[in-house]
C-alpha positions as CSV (number, residue, x, y, z in Angstrom):
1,X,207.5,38.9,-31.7
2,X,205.6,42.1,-32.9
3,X,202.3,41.9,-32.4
4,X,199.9,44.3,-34.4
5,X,196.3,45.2,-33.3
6,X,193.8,46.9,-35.2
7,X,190.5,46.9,-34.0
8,X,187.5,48.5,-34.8
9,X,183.4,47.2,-35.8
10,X,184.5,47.2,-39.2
11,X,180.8,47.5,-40.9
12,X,181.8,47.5,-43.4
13,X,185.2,47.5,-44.0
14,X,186.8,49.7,-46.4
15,X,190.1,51.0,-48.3
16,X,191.1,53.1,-45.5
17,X,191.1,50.1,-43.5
18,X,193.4,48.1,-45.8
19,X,195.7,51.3,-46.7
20,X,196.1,51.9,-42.7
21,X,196.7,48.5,-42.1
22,X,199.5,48.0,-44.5
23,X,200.9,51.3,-43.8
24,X,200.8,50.2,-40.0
25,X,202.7,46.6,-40.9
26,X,205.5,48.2,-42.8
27,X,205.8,51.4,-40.2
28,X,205.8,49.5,-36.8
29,X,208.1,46.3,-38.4
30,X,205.3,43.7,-37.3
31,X,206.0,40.1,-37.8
32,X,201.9,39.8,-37.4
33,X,198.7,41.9,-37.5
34,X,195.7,41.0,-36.0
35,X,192.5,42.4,-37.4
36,X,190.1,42.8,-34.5
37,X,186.4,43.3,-34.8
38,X,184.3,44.2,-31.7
39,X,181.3,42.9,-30.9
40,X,179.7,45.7,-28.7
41,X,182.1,48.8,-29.0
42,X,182.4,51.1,-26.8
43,X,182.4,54.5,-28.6
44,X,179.9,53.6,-31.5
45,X,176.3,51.9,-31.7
46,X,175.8,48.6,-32.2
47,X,173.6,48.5,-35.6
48,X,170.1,46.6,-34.7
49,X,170.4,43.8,-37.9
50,X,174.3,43.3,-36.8
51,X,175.3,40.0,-37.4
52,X,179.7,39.4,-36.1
53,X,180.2,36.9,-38.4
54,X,179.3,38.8,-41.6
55,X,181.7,41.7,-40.7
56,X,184.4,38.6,-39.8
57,X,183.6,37.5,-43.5
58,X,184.2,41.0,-44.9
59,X,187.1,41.2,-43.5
60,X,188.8,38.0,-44.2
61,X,188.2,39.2,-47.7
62,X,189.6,42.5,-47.4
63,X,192.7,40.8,-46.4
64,X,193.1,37.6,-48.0
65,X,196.5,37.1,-49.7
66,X,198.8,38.6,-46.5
67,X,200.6,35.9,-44.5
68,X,201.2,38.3,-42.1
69,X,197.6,39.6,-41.3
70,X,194.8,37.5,-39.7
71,X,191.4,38.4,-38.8
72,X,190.7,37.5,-35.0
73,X,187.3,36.9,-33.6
74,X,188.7,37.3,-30.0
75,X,186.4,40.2,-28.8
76,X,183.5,38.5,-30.5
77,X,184.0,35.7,-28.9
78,X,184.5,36.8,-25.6
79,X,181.1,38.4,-25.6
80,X,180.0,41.6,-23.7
81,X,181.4,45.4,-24.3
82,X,184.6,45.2,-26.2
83,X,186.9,47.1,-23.9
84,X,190.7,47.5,-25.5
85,X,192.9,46.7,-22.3
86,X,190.9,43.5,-22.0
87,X,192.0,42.7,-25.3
88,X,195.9,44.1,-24.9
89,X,196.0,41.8,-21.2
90,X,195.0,38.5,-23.0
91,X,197.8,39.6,-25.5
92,X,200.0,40.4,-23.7
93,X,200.3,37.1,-21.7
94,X,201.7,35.6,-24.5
95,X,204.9,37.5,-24.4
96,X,204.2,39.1,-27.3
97,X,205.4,43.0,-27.7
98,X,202.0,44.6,-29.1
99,X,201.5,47.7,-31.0
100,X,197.8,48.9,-31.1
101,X,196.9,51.3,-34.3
102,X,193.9,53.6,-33.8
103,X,192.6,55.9,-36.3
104,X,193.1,59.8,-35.5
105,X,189.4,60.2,-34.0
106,X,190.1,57.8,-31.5
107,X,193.6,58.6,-31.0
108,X,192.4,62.2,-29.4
109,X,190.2,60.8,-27.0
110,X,192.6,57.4,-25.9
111,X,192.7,59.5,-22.8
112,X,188.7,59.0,-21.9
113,X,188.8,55.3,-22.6
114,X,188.2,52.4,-20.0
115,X,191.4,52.1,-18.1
116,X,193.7,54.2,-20.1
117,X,196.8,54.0,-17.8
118,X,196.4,49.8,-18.2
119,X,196.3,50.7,-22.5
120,X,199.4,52.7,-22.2
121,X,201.1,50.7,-20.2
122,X,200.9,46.8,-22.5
123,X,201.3,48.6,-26.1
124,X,202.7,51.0,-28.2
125,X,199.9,53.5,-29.6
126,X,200.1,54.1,-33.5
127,X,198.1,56.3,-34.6
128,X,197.2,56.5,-38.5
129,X,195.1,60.3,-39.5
130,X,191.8,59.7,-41.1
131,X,192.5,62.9,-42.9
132,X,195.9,63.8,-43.3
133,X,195.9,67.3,-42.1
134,X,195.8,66.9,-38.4
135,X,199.4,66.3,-37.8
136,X,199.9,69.3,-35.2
137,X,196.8,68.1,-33.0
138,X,198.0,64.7,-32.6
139,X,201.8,65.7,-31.8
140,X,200.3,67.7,-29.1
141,X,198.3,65.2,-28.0
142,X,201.2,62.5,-28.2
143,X,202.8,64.7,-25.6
144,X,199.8,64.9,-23.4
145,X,200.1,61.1,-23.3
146,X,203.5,60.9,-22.7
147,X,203.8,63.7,-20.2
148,X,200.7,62.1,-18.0
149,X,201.1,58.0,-18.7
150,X,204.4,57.6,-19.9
151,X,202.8,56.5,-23.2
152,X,205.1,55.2,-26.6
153,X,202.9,57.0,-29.3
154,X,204.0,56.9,-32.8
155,X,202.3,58.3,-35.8
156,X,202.0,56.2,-38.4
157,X,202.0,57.9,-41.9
158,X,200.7,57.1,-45.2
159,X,198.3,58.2,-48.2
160,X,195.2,59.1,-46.2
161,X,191.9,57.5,-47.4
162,X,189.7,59.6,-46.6
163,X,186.5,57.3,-46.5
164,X,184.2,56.0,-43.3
165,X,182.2,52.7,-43.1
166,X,178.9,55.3,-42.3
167,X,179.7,57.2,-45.3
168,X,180.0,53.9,-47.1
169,X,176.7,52.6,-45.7
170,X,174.6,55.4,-46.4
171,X,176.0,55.5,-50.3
172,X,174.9,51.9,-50.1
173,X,171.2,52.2,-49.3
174,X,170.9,55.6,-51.9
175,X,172.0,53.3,-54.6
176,X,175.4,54.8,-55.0
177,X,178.1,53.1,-56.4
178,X,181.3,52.4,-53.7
179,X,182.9,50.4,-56.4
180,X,186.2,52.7,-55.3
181,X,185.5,52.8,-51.8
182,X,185.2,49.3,-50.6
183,X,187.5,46.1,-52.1
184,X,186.2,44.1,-54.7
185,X,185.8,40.7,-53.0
186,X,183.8,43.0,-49.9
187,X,181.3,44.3,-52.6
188,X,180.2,41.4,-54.2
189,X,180.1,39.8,-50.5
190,X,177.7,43.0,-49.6
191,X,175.3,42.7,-52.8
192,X,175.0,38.9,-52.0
193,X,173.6,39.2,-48.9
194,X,171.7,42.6,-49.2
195,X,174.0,44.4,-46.4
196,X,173.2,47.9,-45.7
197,X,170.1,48.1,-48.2
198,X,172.8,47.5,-51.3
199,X,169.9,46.2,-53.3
200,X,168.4,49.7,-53.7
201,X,170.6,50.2,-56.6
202,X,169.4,47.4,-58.7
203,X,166.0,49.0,-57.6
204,X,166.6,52.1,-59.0
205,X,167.6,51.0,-62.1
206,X,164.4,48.7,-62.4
207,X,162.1,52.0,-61.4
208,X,164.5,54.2,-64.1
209,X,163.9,51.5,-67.2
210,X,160.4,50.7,-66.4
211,X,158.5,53.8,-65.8
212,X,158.5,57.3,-66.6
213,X,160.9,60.0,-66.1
214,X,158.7,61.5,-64.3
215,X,157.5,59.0,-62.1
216,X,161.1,57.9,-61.6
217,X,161.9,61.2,-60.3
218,X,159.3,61.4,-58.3
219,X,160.3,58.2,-56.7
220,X,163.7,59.2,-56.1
221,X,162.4,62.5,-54.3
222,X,160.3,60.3,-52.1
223,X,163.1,57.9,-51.5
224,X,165.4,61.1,-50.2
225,X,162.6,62.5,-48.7
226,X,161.9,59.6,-46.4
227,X,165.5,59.3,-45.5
228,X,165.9,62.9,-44.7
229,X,162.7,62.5,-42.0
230,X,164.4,59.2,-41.1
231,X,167.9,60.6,-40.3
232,X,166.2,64.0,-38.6
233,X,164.2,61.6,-36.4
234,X,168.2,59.8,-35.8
235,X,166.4,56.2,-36.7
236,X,168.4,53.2,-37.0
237,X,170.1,52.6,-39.9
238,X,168.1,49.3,-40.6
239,X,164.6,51.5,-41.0
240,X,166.9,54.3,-43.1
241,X,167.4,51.7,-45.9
242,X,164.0,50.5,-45.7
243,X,162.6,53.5,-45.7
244,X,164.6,54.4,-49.0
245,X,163.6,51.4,-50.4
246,X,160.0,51.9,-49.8
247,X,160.3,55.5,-51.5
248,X,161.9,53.6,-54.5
249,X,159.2,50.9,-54.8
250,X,156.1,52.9,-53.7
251,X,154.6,53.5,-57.4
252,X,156.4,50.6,-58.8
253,X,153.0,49.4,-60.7
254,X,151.3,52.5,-60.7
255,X,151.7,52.8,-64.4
256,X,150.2,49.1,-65.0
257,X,147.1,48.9,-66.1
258,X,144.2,47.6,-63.6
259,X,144.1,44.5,-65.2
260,X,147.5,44.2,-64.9
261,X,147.4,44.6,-61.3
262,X,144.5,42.7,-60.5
263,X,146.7,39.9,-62.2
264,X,149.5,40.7,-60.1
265,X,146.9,40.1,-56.8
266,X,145.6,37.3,-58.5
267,X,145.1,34.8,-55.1
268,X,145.4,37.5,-52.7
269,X,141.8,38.9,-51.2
270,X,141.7,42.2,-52.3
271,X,139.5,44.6,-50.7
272,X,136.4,45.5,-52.7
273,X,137.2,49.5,-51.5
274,X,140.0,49.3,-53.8
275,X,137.5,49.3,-56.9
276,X,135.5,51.8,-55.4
277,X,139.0,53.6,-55.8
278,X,141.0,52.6,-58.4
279,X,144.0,55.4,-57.9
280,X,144.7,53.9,-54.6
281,X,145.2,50.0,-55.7
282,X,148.7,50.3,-56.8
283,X,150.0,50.4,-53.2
284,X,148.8,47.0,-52.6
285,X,149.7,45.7,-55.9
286,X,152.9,47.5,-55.2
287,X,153.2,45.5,-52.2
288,X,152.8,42.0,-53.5
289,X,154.8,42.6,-56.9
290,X,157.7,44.1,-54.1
291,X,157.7,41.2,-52.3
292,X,156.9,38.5,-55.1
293,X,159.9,40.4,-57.5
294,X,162.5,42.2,-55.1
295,X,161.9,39.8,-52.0
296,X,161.3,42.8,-49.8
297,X,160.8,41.7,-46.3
298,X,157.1,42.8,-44.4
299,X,158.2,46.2,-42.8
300,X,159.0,47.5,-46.4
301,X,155.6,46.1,-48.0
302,X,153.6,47.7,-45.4
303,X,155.1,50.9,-45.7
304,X,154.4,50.6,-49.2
305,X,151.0,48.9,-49.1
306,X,149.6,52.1,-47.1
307,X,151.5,54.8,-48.6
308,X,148.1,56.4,-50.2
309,X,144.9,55.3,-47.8
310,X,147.0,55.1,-44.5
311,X,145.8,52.3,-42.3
312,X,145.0,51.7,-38.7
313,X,147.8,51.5,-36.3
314,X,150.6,52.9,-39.2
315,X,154.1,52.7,-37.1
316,X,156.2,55.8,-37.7
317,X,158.4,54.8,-40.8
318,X,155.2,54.0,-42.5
319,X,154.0,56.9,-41.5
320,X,157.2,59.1,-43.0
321,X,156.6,57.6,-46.6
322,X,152.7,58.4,-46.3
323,X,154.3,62.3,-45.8
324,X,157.4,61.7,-48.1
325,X,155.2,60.8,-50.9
326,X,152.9,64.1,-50.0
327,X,155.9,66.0,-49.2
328,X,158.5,65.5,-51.7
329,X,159.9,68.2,-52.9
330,X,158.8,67.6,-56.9
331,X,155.0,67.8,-55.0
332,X,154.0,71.3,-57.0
333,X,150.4,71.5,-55.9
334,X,149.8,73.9,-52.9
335,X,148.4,71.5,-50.8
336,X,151.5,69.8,-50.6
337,X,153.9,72.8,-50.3
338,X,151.8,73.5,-47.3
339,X,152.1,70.2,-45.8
340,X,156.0,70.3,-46.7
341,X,156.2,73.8,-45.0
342,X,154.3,72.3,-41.8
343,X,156.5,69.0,-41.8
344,X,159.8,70.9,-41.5
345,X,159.3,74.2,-40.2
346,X,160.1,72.7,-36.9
347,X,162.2,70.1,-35.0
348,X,161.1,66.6,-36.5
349,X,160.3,64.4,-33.5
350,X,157.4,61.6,-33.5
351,X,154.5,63.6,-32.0
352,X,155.3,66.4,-34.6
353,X,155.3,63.8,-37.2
354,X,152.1,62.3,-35.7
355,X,150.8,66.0,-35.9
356,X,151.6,66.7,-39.4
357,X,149.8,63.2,-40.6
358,X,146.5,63.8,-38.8
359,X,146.9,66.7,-40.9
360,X,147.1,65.0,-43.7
361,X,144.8,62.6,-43.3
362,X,141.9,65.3,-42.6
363,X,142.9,67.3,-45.6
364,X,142.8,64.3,-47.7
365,X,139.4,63.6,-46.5
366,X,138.0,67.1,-47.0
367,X,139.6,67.2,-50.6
368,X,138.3,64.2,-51.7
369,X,134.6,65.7,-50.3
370,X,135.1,68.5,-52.7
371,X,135.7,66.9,-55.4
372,X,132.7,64.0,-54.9
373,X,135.2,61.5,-55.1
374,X,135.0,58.2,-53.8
375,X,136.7,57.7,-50.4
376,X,138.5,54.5,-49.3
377,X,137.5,53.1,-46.2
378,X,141.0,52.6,-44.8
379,X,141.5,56.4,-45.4
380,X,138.5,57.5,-43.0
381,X,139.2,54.7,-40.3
382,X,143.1,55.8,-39.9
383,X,141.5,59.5,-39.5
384,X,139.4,58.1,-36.7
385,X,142.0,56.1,-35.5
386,X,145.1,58.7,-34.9
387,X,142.2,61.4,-34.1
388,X,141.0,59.2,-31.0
389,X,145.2,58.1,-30.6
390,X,145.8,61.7,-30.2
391,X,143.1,63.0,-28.1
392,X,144.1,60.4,-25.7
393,X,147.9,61.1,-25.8
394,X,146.8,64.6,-25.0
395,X,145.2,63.8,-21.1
396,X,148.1,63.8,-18.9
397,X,147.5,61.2,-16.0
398,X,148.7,61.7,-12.4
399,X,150.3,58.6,-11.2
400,X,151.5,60.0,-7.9
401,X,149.1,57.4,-6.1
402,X,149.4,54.5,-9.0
403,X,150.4,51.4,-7.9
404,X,153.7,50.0,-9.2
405,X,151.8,47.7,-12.2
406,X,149.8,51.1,-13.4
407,X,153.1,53.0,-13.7
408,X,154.8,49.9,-15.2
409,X,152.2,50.0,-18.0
410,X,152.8,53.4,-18.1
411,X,156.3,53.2,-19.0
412,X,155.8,50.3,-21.2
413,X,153.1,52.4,-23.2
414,X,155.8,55.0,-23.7
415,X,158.3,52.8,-25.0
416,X,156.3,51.0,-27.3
417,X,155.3,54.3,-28.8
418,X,158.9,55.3,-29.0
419,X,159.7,52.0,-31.1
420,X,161.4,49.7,-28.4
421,X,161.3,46.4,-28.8
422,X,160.6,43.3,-26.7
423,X,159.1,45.4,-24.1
424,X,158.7,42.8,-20.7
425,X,157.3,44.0,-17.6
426,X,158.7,40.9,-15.1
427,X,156.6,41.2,-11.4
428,X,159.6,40.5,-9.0
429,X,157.7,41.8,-5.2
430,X,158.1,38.1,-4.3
431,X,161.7,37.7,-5.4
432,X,163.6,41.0,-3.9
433,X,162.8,44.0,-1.6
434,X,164.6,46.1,-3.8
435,X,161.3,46.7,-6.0
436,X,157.9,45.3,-7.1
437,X,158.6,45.2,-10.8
438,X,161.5,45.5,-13.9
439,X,160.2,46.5,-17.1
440,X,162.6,45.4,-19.7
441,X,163.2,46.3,-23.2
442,X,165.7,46.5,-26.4
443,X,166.6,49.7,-27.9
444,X,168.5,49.4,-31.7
445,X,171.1,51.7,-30.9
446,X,173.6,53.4,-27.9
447,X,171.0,56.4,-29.2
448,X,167.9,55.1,-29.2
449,X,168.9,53.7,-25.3
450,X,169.4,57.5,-24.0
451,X,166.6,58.5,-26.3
452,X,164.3,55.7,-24.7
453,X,165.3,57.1,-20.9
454,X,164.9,60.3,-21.6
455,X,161.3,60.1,-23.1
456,X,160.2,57.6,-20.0
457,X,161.7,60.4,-18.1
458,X,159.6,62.8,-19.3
459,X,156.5,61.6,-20.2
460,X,156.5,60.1,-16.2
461,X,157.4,63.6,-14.7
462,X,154.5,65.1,-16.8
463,X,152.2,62.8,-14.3
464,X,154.0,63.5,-11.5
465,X,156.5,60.5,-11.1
466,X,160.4,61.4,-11.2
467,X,163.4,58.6,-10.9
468,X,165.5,58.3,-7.7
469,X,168.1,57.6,-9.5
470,X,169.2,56.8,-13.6
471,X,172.2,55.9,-14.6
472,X,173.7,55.1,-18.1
473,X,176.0,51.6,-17.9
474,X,178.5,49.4,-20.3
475,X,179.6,52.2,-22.4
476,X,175.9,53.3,-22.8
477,X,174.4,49.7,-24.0
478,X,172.3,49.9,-21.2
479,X,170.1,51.9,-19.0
480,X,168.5,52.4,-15.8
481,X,166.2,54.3,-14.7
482,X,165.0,53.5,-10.7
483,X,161.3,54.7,-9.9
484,X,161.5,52.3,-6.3
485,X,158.3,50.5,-7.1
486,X,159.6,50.2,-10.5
487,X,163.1,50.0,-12.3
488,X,163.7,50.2,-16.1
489,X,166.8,48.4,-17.8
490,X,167.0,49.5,-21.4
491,X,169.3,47.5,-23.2
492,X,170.7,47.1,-27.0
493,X,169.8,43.9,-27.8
494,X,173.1,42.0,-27.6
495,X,173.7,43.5,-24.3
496,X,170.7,42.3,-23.0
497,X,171.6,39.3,-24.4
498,X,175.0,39.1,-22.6
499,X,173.7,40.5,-19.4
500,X,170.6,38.0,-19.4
501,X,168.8,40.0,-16.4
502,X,165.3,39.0,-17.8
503,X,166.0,35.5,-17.8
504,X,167.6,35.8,-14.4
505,X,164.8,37.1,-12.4
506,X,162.2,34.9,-14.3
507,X,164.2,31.7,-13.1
508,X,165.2,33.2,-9.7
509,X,163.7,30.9,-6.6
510,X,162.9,32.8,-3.6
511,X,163.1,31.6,0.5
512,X,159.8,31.1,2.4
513,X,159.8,32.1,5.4
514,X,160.8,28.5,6.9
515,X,163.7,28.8,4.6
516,X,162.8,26.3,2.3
517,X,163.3,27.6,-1.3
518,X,160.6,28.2,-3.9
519,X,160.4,28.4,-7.4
């Protein structure tokens, strides 16, 4: 029997995937094709609100109505980093003769896989070009594979569809319309359930009917405004649609009338600062109406609900649509095409956007002193608040004498900063030799892992502490950084998951020195 494999994350899955697969069927006479979704891959991050068995879902209806193609949850099952020649050996003890398609991206690069030699020699490589035009770079690359592994490569040829899932997801939280990108059945599926920030179209068309052109514009600038910091920053894709949707939402009552507002708070203790200030009460009515009409989760009312005072202890994506909403490029007045030109005349990193908002802050208090106008309480204490943050973050300790919980903190304050989550420091002295503490955290991307490292790495040198040794592991889901006193395992969070090495050294007994064992 032919056995067909076509594996990928499929997030979601699209037309390419179905005109590949079909193309692939016919080309390489398979009597079965096995759809194969990963559940940690390799040579992509793993998205932070990933769930398997929604991409499963998608894909049984992308392909429902061929006999001859089922979708498989082996990798998913199997847990861990889904490694292709782990897949092909299980396969291939069934006797089976498999064929493994790959798109032309991955095709190029087969050669810098796990195992190559072990992928070569169980299956067949098809190979079906994303774009259609690449024909000559694949031959020659066919030839490399042959020459060096003996590998059977065949290209597989067809209409190309030129479409990604990533172009597909970010369509799908701008409120674009991928009705001709992804099948039917998968749409629907998508809206249901609110994948990828899909609801941000039925949100602009709410903001578009219900207020003014010219709020709705200024809405929309916001929303791609916020995205644009967002993407610049390389945030998950999980704050990227919240952080549109926030843009969308952010005036969506300024145009009702107090009243109506106050009725739209009506059993929620409103701060008597808000009265004092009636220009900045929409944000929180904005917030409740939000969550009591769209069912937006928490991190999108908050970034909403402090868009105009700010608030002590802002994170950074509510800290982008503070800006966005200063910043957008419909903002005429001077003030703001001064901010604008601050925000991104530079590299966009945190402390740069932490820079530009304490600037906007203090200018928003000194206007508001001009004109006599009342000021909101919130809006002076998060001055006082990132002014003090900053003036801190500006002494650079020396920890070259610190003992191993000092630096630990250390670290730990860095990655919180830096937006990791389920930061655990985990005292181990009494357990192994090797070191007196782990400090443990999740990251929501293979990205955000390096970009995690590398910030601990620096912001530690700067007080005179450098790793013996770091290393990158599992394809990237996971790193380590060894300070001897202290190590640091950043993980994505289903590789910690799989790995389990916090749970292992809470639960690990140690041996007295009688030899008796101790919890």
């Amino acid at each position: 029997m032919r056995t067909g494999i076509y594996g990928g994350t499929f997030s979601p899955p699209h037309n390419g995937h179905v005109s590949a697969a079909k193309a692939f069927l016919e080309q390489a006479e398979l009597d079965r094709l096995l759809i194969m979704p990963s559940l940690i891959s390799p040579h992509k991050p793993t998205a932070e609100d990933d769930v398997p068995q929604r991409r499963v879902d998608m894909l049984k209806l992308a392909f429902e109505g061929d006999p001859r193609i089922t979708v498989c949850d082996y990798e998913i099952k199997q847990g861990g980093v889904s490694y292709t020649y782990l897949t092909l050996e299980h396969f291939h003890s069934e006797g089976d003769t498999l064929c493994f398609l790959t798109g032309s991206d991955m095709f190029l690069t087969l050669d810098e896989w796990k195992n190559p030699g072990r992928i070569f020699e169980l299956a067949e490589i098809w190979c079906m070009s994303r774009t259609g035009d690449d024909e000559a770079e694949l031959l020659r690359k066919r030839e490399s594979f042959e020459r060096e592994f003996g590998a059977r490569c065949f290209l597989c040829r067809g209409d190309a569809v030129v479409v990604s899932s990533s172009e597909v997801r970010a369509a799908l939280r701008r409120g674009d319309d991928v009705s001709c990108l992804v099948p039917g059945a998968v749409l629907v599926y998508i809206e249901e359930n609110d994948l990828y920030g899909a609801k941000n179209a039925e949100l602009k068309e709410y903001i578009k009917e219900n207020l003014s052109l010219k709020r709705y514009e200024h809405s929309m600038g916001v929303a791609r405004t916020a995205e644009r910091i967002g993407l610049e920053l390389s945030l998950p894709e999980s704050s990227l649609w919240r952080l549109v949707r926030a843009g969308i939402l952010h005036d969506c009552t300024k145009e009702m009338s107090t009243e109506r507002q106050l009725s739209v708070l009506e059993g929620r203790e409103t701060d008597p600062d808000y009265l004092l200030c009636p220009q900045t009460l929409h944000q929180l009515s904005g917030a409740v109406f939000a969550e009591k009409e769209f069912g937006c989760d928490a991190r999108v009312c908050r970034m909403i609900e402090c868009h105009c005072t700010g608030a002590p202890g802002m994170d950074l994506c509510e800290k982008i649509v503070f800006l966005a909403d200063f910043t957008e490029p419909g903002r005429e007045y001077e003030a703001c095409k001064r901010l604008r030109n601050e925000l991104f005349s530079q590299k966009l990193t945190p402390e740069h956007v932490d820079r530009v908002f304490l600037d906007c802050c203090e200018r928003q208090l000194e206007h508001m002193k001009e004109k006599g106008s009342a000021i909101h309480r919130l809006t002076r204490l998060t001055y006082e608040k990132e002014s003090a943050k900053m003036a801190e973050n500006e002494k650079i300790t020396d920890l070259t004498d610190a003992s191993s919980m000092q630096i630990a903190e250390k670290i730990k304050q860095v990655l919180d900063e830096k937006l990791a989550k389920n930061i655990e420091i985990i005292p181990v002295a009494d357990k192994t030799v090797v070191t007196d503490c782990f400090v443990i955290c999740n990251a929501t991307s293979t990205t955000h892992v390096k970009a995690l490292a590398d910030e601990v790495e620096t912001a530690l040198s700067l007080c005179g502490v450098d790793p013996y040794h770091k290393d990158g592991i599992a394809g990237g889901e996971w790193y380590v950084l060894d300070y001897g006193v202290v190590i640091v395992h950043i993980f994505v969070k289903s590789a910690r998951e799989f790995y389990k090495l916090d749970r292992l050294w809470k639960d690990k007994t140690t041996v007295s020195d009688n030899g008796e064992e101790e919890k």
